[in-house]
C-alpha positions as CSV (number, residue, x, y, z in Angstrom):
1,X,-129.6,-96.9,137.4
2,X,-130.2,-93.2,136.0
3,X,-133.7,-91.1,135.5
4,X,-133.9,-89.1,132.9
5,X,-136.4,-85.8,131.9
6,X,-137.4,-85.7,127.9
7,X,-137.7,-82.1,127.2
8,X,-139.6,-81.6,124.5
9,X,-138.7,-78.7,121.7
10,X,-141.2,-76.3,122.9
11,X,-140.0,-76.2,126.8
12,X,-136.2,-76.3,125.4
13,X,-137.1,-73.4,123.2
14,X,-138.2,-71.3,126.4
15,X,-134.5,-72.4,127.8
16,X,-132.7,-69.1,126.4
17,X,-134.9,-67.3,129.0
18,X,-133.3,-67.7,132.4
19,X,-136.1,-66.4,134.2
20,X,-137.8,-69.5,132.8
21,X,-135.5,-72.4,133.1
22,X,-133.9,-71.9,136.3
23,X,-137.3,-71.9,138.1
24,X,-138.6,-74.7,136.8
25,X,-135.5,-76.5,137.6
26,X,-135.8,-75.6,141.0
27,X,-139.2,-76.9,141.1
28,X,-138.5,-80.7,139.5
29,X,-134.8,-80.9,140.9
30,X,-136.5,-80.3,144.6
31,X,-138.5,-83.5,144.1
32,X,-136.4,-86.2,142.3
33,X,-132.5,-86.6,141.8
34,X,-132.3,-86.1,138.2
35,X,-129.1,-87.8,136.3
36,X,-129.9,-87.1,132.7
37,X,-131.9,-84.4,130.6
38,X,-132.8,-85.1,126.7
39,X,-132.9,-82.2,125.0
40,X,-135.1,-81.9,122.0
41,X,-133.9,-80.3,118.8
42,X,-136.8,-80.8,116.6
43,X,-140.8,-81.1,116.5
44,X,-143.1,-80.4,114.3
45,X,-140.5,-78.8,111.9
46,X,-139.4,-76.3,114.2
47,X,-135.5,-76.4,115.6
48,X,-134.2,-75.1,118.6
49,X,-131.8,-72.6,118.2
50,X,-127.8,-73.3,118.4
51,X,-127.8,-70.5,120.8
52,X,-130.3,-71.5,122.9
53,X,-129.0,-75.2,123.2
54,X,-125.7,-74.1,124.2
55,X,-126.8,-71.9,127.4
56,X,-129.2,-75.2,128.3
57,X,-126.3,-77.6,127.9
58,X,-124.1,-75.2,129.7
59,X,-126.9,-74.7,132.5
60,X,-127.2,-78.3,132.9
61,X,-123.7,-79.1,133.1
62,X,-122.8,-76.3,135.8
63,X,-125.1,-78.3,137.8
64,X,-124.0,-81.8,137.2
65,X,-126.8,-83.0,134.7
66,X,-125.5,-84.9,131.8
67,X,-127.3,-83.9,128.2
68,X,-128.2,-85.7,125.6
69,X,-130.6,-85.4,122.0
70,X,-134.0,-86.0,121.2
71,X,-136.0,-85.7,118.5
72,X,-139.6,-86.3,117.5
73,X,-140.1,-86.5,113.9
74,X,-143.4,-84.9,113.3
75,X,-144.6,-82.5,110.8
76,X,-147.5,-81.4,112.7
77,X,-148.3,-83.8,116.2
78,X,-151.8,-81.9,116.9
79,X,-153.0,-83.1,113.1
80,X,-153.5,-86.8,114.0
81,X,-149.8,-87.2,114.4
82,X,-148.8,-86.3,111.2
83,X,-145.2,-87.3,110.3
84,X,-142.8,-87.3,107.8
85,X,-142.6,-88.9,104.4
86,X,-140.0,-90.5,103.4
87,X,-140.7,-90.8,99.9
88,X,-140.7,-87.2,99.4
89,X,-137.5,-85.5,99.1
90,X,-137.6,-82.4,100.7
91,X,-138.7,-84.4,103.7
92,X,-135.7,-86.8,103.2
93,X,-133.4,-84.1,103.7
94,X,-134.8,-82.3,106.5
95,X,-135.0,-85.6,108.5
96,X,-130.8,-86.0,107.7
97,X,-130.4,-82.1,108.9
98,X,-132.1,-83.0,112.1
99,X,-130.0,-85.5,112.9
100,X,-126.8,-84.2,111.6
101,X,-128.0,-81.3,113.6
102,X,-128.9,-82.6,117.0
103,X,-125.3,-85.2,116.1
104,X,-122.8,-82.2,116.4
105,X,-124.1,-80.8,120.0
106,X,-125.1,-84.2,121.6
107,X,-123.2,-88.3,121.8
108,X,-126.5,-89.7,122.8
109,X,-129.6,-89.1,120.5
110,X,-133.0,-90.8,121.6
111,X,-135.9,-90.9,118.4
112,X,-139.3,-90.6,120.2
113,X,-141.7,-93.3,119.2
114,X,-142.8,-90.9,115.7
115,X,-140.2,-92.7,113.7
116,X,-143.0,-94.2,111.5
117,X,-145.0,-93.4,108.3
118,X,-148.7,-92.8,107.9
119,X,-148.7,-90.6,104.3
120,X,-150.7,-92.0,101.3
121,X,-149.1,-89.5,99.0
122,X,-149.2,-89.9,95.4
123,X,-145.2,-90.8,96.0
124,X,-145.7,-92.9,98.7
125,X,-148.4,-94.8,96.1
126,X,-146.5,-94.6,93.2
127,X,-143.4,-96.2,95.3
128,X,-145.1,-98.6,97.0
129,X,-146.5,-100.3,94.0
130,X,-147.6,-104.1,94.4
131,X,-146.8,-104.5,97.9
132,X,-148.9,-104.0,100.5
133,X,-148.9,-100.3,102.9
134,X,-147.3,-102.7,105.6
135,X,-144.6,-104.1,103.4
136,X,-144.1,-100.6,101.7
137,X,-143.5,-99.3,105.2
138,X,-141.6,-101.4,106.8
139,X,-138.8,-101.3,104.2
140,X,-139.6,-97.9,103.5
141,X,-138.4,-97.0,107.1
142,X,-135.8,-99.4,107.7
143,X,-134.1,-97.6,104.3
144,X,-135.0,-94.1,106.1
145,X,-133.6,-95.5,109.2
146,X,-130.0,-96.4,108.1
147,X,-129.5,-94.0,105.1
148,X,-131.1,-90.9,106.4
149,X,-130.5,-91.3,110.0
150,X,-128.2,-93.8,111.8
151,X,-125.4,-93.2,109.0
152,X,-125.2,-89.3,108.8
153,X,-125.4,-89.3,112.5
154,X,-122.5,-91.5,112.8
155,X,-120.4,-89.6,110.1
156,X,-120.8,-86.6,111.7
157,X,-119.9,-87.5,115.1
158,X,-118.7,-91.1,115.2
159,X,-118.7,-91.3,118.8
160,X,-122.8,-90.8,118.9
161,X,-125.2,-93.3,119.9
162,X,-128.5,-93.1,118.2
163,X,-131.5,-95.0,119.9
164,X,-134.5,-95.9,118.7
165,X,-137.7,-95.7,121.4
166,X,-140.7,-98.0,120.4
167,X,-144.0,-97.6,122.0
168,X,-145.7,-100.0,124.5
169,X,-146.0,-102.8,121.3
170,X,-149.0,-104.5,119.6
171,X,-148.0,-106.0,116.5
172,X,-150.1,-103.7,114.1
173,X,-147.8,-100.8,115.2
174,X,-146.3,-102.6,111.7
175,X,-148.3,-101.2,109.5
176,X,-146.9,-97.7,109.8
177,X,-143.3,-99.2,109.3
178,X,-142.3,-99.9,113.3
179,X,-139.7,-103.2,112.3
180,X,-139.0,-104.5,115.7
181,X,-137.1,-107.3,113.1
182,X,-134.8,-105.3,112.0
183,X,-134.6,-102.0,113.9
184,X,-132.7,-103.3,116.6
185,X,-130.1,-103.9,114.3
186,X,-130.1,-100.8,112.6
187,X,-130.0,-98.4,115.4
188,X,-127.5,-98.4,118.5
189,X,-130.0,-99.7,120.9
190,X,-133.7,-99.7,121.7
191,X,-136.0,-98.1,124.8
192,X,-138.9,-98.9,125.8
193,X,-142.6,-97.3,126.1
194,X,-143.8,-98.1,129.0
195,X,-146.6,-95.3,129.3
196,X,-149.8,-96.3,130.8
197,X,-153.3,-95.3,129.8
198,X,-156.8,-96.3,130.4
199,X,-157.1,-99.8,129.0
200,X,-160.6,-99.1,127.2
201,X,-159.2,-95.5,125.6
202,X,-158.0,-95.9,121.7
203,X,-154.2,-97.2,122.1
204,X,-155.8,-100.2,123.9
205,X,-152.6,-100.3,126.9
206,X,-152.8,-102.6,129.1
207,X,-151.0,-101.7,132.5
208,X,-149.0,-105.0,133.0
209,X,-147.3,-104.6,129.5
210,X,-145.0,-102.0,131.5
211,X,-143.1,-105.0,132.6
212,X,-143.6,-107.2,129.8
213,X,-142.1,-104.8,127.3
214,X,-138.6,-104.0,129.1
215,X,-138.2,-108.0,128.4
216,X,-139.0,-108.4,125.2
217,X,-137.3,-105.3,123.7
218,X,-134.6,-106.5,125.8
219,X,-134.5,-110.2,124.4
220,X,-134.8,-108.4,120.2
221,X,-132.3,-106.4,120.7
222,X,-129.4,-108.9,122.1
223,X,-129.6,-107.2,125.4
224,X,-129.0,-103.0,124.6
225,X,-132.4,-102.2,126.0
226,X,-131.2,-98.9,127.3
227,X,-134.2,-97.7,129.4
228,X,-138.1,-97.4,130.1
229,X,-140.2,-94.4,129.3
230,X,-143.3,-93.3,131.1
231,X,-145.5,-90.4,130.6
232,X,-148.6,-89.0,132.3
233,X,-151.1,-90.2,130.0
234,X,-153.1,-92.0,131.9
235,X,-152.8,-90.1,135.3
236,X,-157.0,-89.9,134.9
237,X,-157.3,-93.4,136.3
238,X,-155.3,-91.9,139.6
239,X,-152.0,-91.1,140.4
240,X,-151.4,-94.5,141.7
241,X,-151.5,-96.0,138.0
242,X,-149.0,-93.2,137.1
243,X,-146.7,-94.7,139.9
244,X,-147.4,-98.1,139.0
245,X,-145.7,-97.3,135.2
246,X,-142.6,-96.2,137.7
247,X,-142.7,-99.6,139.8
248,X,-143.1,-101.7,137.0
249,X,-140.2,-100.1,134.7
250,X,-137.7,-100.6,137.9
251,X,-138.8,-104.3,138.7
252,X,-138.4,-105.2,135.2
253,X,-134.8,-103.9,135.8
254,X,-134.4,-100.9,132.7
255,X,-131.0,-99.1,133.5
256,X,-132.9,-96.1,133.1
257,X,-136.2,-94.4,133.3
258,X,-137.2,-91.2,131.4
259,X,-140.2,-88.9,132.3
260,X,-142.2,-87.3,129.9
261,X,-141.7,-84.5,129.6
262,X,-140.5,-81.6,131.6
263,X,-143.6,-79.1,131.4
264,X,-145.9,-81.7,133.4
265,X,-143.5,-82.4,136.1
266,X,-143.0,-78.5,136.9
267,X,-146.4,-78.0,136.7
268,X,-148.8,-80.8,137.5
269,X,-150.3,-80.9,140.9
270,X,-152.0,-83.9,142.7
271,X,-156.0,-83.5,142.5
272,X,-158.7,-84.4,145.4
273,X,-160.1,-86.8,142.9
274,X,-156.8,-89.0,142.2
């Protein structure tokens, strides 16, 4: 059993600044025994630099901390999540330089649950033609998955593992391309969302799917469920829910759990109220 820390591209980024990094370390690494770190190459179309990835792999390593890849494919996460298209070529090639990029520095790459579709561009119509968005998507997707992603990954570094994290699953998730039919197959292995929030907010997450999830994905993909993934999203209901995603990720036995992401575990603090 390992835990994990996502670090997402904008706390990686501040990594080349040691007065930064080491403190922060300090802080989380006092609190929980940390086995892994995911560093994360690219969000929002910005990359983190080669330099500044090599001093945090090197940090991490001088202390014992395996590193691995991430990557959140999003061109701009604040504008209603907005992510790539894949029908659009310049976009096709960045996604491939991302992963060929985060391929060369790390074995073990996790995708964070933006590997989806939501354009309605006049190339996105014009290829989609007859068949439905969902239908578009879905193969749309499973095309990006294996020619723009799992294949140039592989041929760059043939030991690397690409994995594929799906959020905590309701079956429309389909409609913006997430093939829990096929995907398993396509990528190395799956993980698990199993983030919390406040079951009458917008994403509609019930808490005991934080079990339920780490079976099913577990029973799609022919057993290489590699791990759970909670966040702090619904710490509002009290920080007894956000322990309950922690509980529920270990009873359901994942091999590991990651914690989103590494700015809110420095810097959160328990309040009265929770």
């Amino acid at each position: 059993f390992k835990v994990a820390i996502y670090v997402r591209y904008y706390e990686v980024a501040k990594m080349a600044d040691s007065e930064y990094l080491e403190p922060t370390w300090n802080s989380i690494s006092s609190q929980m025994k940390v086995d892994r770190v995911y560093l994360e190459t690219h969000r929002d179309t910005l990359i983190v630099p080669q330099k500044t990835l090599d001093k945090a792999k090197k940090f991490f390593k001088d202390r014992g901390i395996e590193t691995c890849g991430g990557i959140t494919y999003t061109l701009m996460e604040w504008n209603n999540f907005e992510t790539y298209c894949y029908s659009n070529p310049e976009y096709r090639k960045k996604a491939q330089e991302v992963i060929e990029y985060t391929a060369k520095n790390f074995d073990r790459i996790i995708l964070d649950d933006f590997f989806f579709t939501d354009c309605k561009c006049d190339l996105c119509i014009e290829a989609k033609g007859d068949m439905s968005w969902t239908e578009f998507r879905l193969k749309q997707m499973n095309e990006a998955g294996k020619n723009l992603i799992v294949g140039p990954a592989h041929k760059v570094n043939p030991k690397c593992e690409v994995l594929i994290k799906y959020p905590n699953w309701y079956d429309d998730f389909q409609g913006l391309g997430f093939n829990l039919e096929d995907g398993p197959k396509i990528f190395d292995g799956v993980w698990s969302g199993t983030e919390t929030r406040d079951p009458a907010g917008a994403q509609h997450l019930q808490n005991y799917e934080s079990y339920n999830i780490i079976n099913y994905f577990q029973r799609i993909s022919n057993g290489r469920n590699g791990g759970g993934w909670v966040d702090a999203g619904g710490i509002n209901m009290s920080a007894d829910r956000y322990a309950e995603q922690l509980w529920l990720t270990m009873f359901a036995k994942a091999p590991e759990i990651a914690l989103f992401e590494w700015s809110s575990l420095a810097t959160n603090t328990i309040k009265p109220e929770w």
